[in-house]
PDB file of N, CA, C and O in Angstrom, chain B, residues numbered from 101:
ATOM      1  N   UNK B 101     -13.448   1.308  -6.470  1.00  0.00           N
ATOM      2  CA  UNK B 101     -12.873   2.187  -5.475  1.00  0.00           C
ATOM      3  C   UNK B 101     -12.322   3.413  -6.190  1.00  0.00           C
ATOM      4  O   UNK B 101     -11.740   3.235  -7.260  1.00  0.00           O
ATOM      5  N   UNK B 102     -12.429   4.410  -5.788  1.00  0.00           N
ATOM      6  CA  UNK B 102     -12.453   5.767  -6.505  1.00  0.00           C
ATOM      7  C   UNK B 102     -11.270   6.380  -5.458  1.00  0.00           C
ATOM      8  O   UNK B 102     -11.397   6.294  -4.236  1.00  0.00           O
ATOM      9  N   UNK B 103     -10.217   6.946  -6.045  1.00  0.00           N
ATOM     10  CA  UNK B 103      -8.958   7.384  -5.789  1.00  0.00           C
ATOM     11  C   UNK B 103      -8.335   8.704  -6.240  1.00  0.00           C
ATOM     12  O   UNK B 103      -8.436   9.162  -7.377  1.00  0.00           O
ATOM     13  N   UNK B 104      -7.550   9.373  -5.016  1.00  0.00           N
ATOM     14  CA  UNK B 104      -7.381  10.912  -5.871  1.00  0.00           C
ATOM     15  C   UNK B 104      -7.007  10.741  -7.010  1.00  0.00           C
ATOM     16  O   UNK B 104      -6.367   9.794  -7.465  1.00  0.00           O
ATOM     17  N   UNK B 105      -7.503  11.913  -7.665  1.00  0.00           N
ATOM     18  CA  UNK B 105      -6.922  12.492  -9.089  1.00  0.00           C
ATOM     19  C   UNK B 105      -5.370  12.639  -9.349  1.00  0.00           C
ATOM     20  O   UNK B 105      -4.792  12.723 -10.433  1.00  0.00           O
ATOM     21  N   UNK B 106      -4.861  12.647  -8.107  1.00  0.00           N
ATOM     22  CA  UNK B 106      -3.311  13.096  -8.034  1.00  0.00           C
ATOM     23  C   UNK B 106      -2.871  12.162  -8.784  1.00  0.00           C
ATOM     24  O   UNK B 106      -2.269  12.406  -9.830  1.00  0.00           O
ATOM     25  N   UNK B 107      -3.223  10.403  -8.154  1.00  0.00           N
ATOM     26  CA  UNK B 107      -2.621   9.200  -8.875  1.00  0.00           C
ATOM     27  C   UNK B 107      -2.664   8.878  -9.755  1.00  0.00           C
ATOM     28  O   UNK B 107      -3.699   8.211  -9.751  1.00  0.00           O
ATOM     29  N   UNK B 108      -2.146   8.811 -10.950  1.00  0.00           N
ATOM     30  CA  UNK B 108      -1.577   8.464 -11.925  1.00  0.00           C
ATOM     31  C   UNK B 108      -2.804   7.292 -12.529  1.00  0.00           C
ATOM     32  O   UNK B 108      -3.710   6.741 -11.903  1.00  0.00           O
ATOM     33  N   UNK B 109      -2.425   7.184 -13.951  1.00  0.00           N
ATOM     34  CA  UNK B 109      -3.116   5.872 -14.283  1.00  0.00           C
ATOM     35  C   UNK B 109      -2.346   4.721 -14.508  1.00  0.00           C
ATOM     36  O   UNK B 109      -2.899   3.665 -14.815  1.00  0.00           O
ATOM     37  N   UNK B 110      -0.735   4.840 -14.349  1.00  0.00           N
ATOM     38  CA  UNK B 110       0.075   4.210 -14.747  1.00  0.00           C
ATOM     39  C   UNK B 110      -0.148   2.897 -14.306  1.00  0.00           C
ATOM     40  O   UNK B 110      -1.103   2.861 -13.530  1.00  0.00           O
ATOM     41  N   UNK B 111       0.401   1.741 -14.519  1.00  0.00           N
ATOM     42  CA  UNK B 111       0.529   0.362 -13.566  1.00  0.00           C
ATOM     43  C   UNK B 111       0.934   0.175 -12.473  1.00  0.00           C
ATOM     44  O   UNK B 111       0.403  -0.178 -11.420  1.00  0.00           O
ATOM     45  N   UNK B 112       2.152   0.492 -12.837  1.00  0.00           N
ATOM     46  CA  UNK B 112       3.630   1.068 -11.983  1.00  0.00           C
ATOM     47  C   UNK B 112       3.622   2.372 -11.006  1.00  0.00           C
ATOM     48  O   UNK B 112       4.094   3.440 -11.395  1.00  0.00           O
ATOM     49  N   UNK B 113       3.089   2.221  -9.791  1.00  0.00           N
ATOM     50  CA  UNK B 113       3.196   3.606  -9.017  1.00  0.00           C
ATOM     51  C   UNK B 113       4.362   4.132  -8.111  1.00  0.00           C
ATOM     52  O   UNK B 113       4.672   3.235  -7.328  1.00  0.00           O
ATOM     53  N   UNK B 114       4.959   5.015  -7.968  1.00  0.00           N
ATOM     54  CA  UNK B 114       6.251   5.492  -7.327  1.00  0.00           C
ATOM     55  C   UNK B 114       5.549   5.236  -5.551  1.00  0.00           C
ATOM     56  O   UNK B 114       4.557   4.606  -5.187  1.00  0.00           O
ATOM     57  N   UNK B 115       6.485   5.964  -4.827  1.00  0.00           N
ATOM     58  CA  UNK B 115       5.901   5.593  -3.500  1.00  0.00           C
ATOM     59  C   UNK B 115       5.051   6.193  -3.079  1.00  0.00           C
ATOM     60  O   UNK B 115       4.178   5.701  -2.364  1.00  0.00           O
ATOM     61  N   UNK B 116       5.114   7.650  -3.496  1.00  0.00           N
ATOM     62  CA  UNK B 116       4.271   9.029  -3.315  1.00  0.00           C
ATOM     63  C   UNK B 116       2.968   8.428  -3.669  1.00  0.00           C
ATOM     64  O   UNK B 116       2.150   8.255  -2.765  1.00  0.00           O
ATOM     65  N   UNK B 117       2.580   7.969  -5.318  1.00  0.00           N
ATOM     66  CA  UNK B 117       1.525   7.626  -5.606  1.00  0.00           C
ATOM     67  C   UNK B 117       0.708   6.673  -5.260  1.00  0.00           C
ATOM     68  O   UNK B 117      -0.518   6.776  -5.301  1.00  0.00           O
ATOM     69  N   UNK B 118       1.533   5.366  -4.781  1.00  0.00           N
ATOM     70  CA  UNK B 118       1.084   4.536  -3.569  1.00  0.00           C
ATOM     71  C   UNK B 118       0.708   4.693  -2.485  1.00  0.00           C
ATOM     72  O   UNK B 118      -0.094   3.879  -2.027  1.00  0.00           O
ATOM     73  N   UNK B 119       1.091   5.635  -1.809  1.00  0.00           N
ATOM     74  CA  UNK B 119       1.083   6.223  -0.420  1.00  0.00           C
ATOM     75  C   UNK B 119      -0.262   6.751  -0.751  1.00  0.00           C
ATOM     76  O   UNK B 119      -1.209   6.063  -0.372  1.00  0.00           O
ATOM     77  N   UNK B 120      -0.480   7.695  -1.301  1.00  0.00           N
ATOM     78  CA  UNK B 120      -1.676   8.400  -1.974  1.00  0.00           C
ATOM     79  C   UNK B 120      -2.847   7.706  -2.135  1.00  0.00           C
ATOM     80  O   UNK B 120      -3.939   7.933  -1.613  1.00  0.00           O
ATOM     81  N   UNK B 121      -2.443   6.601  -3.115  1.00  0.00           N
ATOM     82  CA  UNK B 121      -3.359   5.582  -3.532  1.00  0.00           C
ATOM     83  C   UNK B 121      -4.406   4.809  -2.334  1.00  0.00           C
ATOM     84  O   UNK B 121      -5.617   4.620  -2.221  1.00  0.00           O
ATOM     85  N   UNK B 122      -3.402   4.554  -1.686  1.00  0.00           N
ATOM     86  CA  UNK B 122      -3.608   3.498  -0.434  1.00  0.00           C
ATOM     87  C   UNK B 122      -4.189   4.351   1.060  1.00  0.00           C
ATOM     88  O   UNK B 122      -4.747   3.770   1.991  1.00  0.00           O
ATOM     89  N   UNK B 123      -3.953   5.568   1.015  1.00  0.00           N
ATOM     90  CA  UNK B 123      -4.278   6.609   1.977  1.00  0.00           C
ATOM     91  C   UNK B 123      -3.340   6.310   3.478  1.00  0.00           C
ATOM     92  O   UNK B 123      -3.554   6.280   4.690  1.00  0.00           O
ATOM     93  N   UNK B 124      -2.089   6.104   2.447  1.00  0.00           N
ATOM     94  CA  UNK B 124      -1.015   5.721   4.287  1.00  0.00           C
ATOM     95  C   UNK B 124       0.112   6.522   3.947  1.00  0.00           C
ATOM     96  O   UNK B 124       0.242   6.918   2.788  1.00  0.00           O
ATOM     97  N   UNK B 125       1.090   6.853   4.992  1.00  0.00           N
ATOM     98  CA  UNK B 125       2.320   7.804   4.606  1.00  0.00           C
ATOM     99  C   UNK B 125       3.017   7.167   3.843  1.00  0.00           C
ATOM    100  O   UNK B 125       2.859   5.959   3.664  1.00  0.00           O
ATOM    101  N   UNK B 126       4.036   7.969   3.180  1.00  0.00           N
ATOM    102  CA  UNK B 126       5.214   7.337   2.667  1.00  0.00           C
ATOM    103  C   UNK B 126       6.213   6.520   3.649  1.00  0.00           C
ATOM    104  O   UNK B 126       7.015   5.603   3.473  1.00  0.00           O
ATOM    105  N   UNK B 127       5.857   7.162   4.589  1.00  0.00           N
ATOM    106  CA  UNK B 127       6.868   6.385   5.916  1.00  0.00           C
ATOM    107  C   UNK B 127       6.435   5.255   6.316  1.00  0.00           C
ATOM    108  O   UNK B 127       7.327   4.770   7.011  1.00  0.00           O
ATOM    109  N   UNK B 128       5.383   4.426   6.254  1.00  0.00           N
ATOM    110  CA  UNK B 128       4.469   3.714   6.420  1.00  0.00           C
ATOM    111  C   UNK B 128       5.247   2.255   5.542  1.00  0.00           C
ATOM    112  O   UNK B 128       5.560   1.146   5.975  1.00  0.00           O
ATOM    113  N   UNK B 129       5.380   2.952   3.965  1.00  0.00           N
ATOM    114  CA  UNK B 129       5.482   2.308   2.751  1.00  0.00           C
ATOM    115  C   UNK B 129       7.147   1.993   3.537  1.00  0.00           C
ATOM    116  O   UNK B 129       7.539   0.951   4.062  1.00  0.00           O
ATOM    117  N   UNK B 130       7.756   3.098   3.397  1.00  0.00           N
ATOM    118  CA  UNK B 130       9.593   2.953   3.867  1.00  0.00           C
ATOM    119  C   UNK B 130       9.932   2.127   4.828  1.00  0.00           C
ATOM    120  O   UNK B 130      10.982   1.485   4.832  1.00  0.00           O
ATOM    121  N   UNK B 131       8.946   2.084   5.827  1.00  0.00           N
ATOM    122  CA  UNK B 131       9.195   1.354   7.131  1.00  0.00           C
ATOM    123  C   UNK B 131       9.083  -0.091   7.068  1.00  0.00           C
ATOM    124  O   UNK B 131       9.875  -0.971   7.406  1.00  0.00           O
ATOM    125  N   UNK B 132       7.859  -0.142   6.532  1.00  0.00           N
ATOM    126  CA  UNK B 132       7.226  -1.715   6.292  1.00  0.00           C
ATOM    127  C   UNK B 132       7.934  -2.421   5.063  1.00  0.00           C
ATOM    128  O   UNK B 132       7.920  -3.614   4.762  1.00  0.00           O
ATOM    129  N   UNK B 133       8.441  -1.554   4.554  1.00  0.00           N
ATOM    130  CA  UNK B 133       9.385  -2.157   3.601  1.00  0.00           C
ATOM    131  C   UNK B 133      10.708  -2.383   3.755  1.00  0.00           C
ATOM    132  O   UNK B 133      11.283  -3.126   2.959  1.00  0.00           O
ATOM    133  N   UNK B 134      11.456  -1.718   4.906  1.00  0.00           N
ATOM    134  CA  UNK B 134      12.307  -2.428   5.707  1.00  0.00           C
ATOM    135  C   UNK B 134      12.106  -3.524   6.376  1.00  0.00           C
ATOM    136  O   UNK B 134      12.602  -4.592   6.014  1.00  0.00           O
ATOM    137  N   UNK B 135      11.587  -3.440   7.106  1.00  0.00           N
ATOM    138  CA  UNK B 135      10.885  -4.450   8.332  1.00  0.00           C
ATOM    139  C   UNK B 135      10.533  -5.633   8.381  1.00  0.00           C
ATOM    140  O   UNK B 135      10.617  -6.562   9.184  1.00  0.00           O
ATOM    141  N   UNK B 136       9.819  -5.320   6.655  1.00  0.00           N
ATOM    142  CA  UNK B 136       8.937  -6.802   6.508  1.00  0.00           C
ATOM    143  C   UNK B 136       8.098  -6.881   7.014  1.00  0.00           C
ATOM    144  O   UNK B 136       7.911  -6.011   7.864  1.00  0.00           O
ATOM    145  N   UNK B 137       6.943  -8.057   6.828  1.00  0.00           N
ATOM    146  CA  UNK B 137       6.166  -8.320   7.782  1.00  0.00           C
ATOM    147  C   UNK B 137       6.310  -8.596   9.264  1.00  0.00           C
ATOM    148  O   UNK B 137       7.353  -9.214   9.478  1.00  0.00           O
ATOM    149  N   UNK B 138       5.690  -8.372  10.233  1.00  0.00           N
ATOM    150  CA  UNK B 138       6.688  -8.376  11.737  1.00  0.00           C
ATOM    151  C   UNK B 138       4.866  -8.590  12.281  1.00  0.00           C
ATOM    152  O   UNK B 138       3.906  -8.250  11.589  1.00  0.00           O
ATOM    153  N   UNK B 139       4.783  -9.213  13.634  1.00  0.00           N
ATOM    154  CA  UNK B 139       3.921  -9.415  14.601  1.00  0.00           C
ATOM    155  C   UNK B 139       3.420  -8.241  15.239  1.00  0.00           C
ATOM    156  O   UNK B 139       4.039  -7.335  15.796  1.00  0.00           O
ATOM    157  N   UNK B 140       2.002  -8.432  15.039  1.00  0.00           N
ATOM    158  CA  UNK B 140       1.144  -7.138  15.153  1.00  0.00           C
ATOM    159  C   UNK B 140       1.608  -5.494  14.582  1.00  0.00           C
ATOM    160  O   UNK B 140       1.755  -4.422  15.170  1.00  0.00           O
ATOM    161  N   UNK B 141       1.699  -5.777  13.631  1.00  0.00           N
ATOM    162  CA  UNK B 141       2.236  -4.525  12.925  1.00  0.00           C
ATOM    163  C   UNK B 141       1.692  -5.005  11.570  1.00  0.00           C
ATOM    164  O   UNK B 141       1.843  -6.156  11.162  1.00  0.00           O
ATOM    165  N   UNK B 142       0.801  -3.664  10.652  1.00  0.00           N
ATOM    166  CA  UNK B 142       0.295  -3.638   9.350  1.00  0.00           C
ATOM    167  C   UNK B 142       1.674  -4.181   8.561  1.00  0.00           C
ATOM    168  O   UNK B 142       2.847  -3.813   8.496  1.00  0.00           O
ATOM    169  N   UNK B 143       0.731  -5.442   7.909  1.00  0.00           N
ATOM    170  CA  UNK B 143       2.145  -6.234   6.924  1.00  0.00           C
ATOM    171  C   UNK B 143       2.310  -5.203   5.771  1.00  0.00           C
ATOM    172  O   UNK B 143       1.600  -4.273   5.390  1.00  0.00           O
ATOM    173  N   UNK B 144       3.485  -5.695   5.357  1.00  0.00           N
ATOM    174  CA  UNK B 144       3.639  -4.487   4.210  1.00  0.00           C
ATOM    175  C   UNK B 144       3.308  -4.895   2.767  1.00  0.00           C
ATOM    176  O   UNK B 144       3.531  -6.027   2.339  1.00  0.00           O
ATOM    177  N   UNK B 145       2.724  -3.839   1.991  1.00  0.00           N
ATOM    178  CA  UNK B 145       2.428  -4.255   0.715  1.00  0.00           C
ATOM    179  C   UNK B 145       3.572  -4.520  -0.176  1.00  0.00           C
ATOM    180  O   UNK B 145       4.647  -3.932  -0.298  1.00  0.00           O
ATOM    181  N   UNK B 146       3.022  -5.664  -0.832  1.00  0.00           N
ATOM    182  CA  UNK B 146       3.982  -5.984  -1.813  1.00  0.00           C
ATOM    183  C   UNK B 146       4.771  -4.842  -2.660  1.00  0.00           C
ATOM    184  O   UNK B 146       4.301  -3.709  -2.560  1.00  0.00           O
ATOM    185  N   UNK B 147       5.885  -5.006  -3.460  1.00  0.00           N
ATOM    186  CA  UNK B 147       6.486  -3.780  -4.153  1.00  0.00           C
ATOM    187  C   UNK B 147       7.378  -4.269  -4.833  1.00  0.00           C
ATOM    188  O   UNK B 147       8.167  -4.794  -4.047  1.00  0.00           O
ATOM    189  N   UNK B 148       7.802  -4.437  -6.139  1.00  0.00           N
ATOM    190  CA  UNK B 148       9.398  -4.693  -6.839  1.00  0.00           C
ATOM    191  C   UNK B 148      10.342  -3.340  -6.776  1.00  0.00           C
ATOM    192  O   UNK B 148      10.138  -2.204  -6.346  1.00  0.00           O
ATOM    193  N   UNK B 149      11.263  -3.869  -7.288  1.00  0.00           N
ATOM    194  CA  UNK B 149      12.874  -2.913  -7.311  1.00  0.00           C
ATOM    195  C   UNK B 149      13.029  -3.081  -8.890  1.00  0.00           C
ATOM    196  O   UNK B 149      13.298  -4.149  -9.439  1.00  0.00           O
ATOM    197  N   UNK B 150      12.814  -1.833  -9.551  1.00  0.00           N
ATOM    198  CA  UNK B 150      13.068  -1.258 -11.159  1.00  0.00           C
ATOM    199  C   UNK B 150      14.669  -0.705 -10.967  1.00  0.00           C
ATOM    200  O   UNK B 150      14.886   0.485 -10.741  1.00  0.00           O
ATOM    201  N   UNK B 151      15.940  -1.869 -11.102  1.00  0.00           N
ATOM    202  CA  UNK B 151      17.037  -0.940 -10.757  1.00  0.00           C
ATOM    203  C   UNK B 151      17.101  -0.286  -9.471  1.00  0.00           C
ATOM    204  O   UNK B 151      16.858  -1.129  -8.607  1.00  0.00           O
ATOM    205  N   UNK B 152      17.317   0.829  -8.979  1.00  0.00           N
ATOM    206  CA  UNK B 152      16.706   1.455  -7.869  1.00  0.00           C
ATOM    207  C   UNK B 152      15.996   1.790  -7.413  1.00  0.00           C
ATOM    208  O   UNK B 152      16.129   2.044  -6.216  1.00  0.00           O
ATOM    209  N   UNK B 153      14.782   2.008  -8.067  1.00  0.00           N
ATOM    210  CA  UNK B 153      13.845   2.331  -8.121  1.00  0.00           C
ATOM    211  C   UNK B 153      12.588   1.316  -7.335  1.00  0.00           C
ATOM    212  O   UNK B 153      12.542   0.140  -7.697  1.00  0.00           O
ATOM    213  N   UNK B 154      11.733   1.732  -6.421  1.00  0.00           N
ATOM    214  CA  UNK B 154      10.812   0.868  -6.049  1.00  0.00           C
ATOM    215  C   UNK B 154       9.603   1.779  -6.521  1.00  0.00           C
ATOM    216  O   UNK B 154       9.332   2.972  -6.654  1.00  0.00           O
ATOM    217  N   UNK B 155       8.820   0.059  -6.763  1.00  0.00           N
ATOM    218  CA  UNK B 155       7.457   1.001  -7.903  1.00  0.00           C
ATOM    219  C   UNK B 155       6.302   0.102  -6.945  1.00  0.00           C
ATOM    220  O   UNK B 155       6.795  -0.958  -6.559  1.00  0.00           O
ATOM    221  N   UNK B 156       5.569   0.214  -6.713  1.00  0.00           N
ATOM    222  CA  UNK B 156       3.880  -0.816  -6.354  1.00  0.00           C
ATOM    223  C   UNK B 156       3.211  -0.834  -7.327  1.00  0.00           C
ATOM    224  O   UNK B 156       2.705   0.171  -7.825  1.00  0.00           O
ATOM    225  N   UNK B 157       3.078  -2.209  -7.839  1.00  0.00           N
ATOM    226  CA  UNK B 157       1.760  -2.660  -9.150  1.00  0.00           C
ATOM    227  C   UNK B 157       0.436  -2.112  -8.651  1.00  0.00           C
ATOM    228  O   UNK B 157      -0.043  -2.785  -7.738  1.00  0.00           O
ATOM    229  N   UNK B 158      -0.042  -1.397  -8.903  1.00  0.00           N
ATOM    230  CA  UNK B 158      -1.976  -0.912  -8.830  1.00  0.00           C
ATOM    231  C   UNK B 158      -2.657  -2.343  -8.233  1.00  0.00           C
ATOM    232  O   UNK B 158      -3.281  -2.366  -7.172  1.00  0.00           O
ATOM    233  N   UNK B 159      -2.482  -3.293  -8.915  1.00  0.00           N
ATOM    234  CA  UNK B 159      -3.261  -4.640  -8.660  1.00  0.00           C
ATOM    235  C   UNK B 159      -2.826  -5.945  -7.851  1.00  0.00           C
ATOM    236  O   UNK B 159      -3.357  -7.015  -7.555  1.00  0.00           O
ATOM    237  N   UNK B 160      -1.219  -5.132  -7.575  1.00  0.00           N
ATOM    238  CA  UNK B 160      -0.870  -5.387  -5.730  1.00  0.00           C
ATOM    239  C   UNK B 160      -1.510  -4.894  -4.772  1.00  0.00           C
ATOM    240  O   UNK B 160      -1.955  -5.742  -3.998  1.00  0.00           O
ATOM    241  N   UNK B 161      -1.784  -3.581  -4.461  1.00  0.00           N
ATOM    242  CA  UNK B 161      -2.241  -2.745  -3.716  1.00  0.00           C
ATOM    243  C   UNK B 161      -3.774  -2.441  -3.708  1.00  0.00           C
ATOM    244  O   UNK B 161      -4.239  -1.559  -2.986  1.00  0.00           O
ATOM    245  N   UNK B 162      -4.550  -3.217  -4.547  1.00  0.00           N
ATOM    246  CA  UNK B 162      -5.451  -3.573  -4.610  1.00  0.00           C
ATOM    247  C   UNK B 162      -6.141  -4.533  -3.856  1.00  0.00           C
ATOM    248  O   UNK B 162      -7.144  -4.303  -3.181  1.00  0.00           O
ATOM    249  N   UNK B 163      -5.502  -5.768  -4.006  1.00  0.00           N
ATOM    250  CA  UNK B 163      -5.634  -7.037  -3.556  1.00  0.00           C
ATOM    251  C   UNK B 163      -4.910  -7.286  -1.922  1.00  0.00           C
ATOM    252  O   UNK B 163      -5.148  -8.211  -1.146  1.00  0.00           O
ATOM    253  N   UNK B 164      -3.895  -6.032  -1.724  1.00  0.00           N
ATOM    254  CA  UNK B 164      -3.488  -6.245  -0.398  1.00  0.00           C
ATOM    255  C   UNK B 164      -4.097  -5.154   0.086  1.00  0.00           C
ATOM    256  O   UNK B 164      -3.248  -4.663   0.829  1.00  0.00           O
ATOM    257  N   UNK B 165      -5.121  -4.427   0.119  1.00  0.00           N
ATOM    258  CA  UNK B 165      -6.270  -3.632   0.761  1.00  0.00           C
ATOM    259  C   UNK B 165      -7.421  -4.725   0.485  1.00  0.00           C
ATOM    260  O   UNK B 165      -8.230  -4.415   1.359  1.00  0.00           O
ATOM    261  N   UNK B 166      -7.870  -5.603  -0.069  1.00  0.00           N
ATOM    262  CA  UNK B 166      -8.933  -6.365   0.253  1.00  0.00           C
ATOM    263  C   UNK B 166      -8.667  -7.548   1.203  1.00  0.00           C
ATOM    264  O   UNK B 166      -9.434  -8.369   1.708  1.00  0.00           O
ATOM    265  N   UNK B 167      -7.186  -7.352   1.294  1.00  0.00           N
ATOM    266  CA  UNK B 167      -7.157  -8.856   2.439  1.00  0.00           C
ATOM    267  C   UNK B 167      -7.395  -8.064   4.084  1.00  0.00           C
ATOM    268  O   UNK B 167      -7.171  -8.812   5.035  1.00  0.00           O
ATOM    269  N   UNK B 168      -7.771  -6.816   4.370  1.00  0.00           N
ATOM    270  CA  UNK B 168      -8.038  -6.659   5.923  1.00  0.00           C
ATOM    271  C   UNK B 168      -9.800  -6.540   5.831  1.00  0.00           C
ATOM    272  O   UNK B 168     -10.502  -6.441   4.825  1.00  0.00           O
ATOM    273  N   UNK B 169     -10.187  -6.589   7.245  1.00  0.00           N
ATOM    274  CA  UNK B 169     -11.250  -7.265   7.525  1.00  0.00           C
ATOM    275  C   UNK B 169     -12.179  -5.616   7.254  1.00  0.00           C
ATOM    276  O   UNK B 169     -11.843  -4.451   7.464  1.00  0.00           O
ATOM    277  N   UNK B 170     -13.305  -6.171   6.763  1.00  0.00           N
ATOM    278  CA  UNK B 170     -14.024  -5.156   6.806  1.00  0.00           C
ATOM    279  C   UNK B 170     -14.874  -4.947   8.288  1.00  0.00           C
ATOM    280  O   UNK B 170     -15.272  -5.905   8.950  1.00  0.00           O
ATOM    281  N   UNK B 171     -15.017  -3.926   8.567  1.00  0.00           N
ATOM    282  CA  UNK B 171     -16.186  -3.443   9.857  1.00  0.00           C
ATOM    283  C   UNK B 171     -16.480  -2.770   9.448  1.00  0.00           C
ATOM    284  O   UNK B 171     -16.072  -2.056   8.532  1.00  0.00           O
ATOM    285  N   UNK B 172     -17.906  -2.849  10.470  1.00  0.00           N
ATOM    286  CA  UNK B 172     -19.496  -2.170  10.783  1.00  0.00           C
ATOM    287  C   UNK B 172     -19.103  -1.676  12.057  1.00  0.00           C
ATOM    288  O   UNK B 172     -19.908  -0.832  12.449  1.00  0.00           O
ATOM    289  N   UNK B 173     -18.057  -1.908  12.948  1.00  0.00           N
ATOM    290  CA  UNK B 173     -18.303  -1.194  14.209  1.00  0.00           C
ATOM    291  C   UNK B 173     -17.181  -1.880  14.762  1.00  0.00           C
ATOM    292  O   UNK B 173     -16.994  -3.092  14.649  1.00  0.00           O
ATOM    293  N   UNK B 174     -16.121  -0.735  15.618  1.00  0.00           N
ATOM    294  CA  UNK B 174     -15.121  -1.347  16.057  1.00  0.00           C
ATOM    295  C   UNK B 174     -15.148  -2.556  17.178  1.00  0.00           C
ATOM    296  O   UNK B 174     -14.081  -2.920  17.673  1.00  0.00           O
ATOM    297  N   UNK B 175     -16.534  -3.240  17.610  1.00  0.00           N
ATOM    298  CA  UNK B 175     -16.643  -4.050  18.451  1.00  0.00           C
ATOM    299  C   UNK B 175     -15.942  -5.656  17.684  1.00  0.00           C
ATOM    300  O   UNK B 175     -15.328  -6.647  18.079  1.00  0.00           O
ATOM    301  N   UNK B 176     -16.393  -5.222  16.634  1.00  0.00           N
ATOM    302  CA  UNK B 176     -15.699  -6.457  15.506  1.00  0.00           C
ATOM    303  C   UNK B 176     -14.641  -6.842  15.750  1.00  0.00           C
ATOM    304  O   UNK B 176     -14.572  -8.052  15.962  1.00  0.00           O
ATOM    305  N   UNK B 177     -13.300  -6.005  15.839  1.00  0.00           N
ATOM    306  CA  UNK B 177     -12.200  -6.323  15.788  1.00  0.00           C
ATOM    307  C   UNK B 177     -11.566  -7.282  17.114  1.00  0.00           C
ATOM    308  O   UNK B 177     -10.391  -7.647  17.105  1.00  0.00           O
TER     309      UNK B 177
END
């Protein structure tokens, strides 16, 4: 999977670069990371706390973009 140039190669991505990475807002990341997982609402990707800091592992956000379903045609869903 081929990803902007913006993102980093680091392990460790800030939220910006996650957001980026993953092609969802930062508000997306903020929200669902309050929230938690919740009923019919995109679960939220995993993430640790560096001190204050919240970072997303690359190979979290990896593996929690291969767990939704792929389609050929929105009749699928």
């Amino acid at each position: 999977m081929k990803h902007s140039s913006s993102v980093t190669s680091s392990r460790a991505l800030t939220e910006n670069e996650a957001a980026t990475y993953i092609a969802m807002s930062r508000s997306f990341l903020a929200q669902s990371r309050m929230d938690g997982n919740r009923d019919n609402r995109t679960p939220a990707p995993p993430f640790i706390k560096i001190g204050r800091s919240v970072r997303y592992l690359r190979e979290d956000l990896d593996r929690w973009l291969d767990n939704f379903m792929k389609l050929e045609h929105l009749g699928q869903c």
